[in-house]
C-alpha positions in Angstrom: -83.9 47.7 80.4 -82.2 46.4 83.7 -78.7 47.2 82.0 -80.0 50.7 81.3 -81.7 51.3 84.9 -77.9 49.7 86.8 -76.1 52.1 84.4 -77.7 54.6 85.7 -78.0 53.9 89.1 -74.2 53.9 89.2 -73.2 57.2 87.7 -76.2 58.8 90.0 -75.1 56.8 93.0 -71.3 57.8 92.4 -72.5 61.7 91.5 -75.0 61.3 94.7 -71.7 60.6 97.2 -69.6 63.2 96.0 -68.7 66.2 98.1 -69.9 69.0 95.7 -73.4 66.9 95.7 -73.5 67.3 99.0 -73.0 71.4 99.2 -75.3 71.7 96.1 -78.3 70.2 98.4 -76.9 72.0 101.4 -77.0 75.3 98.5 -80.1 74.3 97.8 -81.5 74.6 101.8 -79.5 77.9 102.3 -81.4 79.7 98.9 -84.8 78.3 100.3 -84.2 79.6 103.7 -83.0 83.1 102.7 -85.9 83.0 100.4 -88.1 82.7 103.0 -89.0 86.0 104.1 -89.3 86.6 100.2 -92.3 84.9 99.9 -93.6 85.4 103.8 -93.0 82.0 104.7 -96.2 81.4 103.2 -97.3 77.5 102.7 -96.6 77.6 99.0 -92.8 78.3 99.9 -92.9 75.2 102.7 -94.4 73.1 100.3 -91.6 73.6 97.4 -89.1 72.0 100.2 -91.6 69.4 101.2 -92.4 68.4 98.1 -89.1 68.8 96.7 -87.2 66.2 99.4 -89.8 64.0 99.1 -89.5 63.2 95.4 -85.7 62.9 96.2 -85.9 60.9 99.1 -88.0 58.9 97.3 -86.3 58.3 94.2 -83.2 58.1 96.8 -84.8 54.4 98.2 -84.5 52.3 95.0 -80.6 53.6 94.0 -79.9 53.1 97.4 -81.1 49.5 97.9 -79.9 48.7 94.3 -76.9 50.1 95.2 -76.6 47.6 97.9 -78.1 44.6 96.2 -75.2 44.9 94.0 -72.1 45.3 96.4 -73.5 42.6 98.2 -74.0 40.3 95.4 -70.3 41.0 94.4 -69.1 40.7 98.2 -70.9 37.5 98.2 -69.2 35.9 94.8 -65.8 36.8 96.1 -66.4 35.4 100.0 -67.6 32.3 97.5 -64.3 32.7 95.6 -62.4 32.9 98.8 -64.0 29.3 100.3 -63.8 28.2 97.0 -59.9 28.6 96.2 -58.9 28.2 99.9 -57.8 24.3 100.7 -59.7 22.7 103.9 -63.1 25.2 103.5 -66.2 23.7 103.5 -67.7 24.5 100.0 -71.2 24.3 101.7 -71.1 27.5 103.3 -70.5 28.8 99.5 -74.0 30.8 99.0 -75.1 30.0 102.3 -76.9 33.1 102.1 -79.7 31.6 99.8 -80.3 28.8 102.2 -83.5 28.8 104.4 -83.4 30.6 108.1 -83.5 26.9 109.6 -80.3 25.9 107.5 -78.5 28.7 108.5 -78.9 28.8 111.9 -78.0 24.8 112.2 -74.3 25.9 110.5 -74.3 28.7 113.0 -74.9 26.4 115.7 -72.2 24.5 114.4 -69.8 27.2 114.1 -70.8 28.4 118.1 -69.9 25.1 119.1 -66.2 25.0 117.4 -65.6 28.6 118.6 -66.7 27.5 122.3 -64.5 24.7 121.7 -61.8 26.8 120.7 -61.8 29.3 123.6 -61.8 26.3 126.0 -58.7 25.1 124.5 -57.3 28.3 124.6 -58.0 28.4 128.5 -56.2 25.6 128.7 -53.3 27.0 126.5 -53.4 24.9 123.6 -53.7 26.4 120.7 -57.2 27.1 118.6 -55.6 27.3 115.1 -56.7 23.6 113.8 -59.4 23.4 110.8 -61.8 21.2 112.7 -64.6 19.6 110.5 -68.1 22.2 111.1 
């Protein structure tokens, strides 16, 4: 089912960011607007709209955030790839980004400290390009 659902989500979330989606919804504003003296603006017409980009919008939430779930998981393998294969990384910041909010923020402290460290050696004109230990 989840194979299904991310199928998909991708060829509605590619269709979704194309140009010619976006002038079929702006169509789609235009015909209800000129329409509107059609049907005396009455409530009926307001509520086709309403009710109409609120089922989109909607629907519009979940592709949206699975959309991102997924390019983030893949951004995150690859910055994992990236510590992984380069020599002198730490491979504990490799999925840092399921640690707790406490773990993280003492490797950010960490990371503060060598870039304060670097700017003062910089200051001083040395160079800041070393691979200190975090």
């Amino acid at each position: 089912m989840a194979d299904i659902y991310g199928g998909i989500s991708k060829r509605v979330a590619r269709w979704c960011g194309r140009q010619s989606t976006f002038l079929l919804a702006v169509g789609v504003i235009v015909i209800w607007i000129v329409t509107g003296p059609i049907f005396g603006f009455s409530d009926t017409w307001q509520l086709v709209i309403n009710t109409g980009t609120t089922i989109v919008t909607f629907l519009m939430v979940f592709l949206i955030q699975n959309t991102q779930n997924r390019d983030t998981a893949a951004i995150q393998l690859k910055l994992d790839e990236l510590i992984r294969a380069t020599k002198g990384a730490h491979n504990a910041l490799m999925d840092l980004e399921e640690l707790e909010e406490r773990q993280i923020e003492a490797f950010r402290a960490r990371y503060e400290r060598l870039a304060l460290d670097a700017r003062g050696r910089l200051e001083r004109g040395e160079p800041d390009t070393d691979t200190p230990e975090a």
